[in-house]
N, C-alpha and C positions, 0 to 999 in steps of 0.2 A: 608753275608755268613759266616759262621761259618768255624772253621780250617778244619774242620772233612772232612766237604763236598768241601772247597777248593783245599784237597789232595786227595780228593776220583774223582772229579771231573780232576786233573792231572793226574792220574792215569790210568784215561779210557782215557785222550789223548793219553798218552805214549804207551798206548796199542794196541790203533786207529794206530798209528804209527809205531809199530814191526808189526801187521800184514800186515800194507801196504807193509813195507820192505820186509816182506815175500810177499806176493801175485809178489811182481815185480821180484824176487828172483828165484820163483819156487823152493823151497830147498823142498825135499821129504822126507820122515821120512819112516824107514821101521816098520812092524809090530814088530819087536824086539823093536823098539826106540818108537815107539806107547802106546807099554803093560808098558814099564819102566816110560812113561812120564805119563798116566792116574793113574797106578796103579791097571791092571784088567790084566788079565789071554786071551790070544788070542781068547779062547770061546767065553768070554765073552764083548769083544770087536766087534765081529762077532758078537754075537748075538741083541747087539747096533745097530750094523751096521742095521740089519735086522729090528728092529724096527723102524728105524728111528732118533734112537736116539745119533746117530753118524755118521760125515762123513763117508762117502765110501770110498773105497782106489781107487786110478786110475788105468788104464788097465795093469797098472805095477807091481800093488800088493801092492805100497805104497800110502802113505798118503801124502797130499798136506800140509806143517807147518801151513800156513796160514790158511787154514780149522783146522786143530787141535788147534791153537791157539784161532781162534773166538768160537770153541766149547766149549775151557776152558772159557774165555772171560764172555759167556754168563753160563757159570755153578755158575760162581762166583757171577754175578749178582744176 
């Protein structure tokens, strides 16, 4: 195994690992902390949302970290 893929492969441990902490956590993000962490416009985060193409927020109007984070997670990939 090569360096590359030895630090890419730690990487998605570590990350396997912040979102577990979040999942046991439940920390919520609101859409103000949503639009600053993806870098989209509330529209346009809603309109993810409607596609599909991003988590839903909970009955609260926010966002679960751990779902935002596996979303990032998997954008990276």
């Amino acid at each position: 195994m090569s360096e590359i893929e030895a630090l890419q492969k730690e990487v998605a441990r570590l990350t396997d690992a912040v979102i577990l902490m979040a999942q046991n956590k439940g920390d919520r993000l609101s859409t103000v902390q949503v639009t600053e962490r993806v870098g989209r416009c509330r529209q346009t985060v809603m309109a993810m949302v409607r596609r599909g193409d991003f988590p839903e927020p909970c009955n609260d109007g926010r966002w679960l970290l751990a779902e935002v984070l596996e979303w990032e997670s998997k954008k990276k990939a």
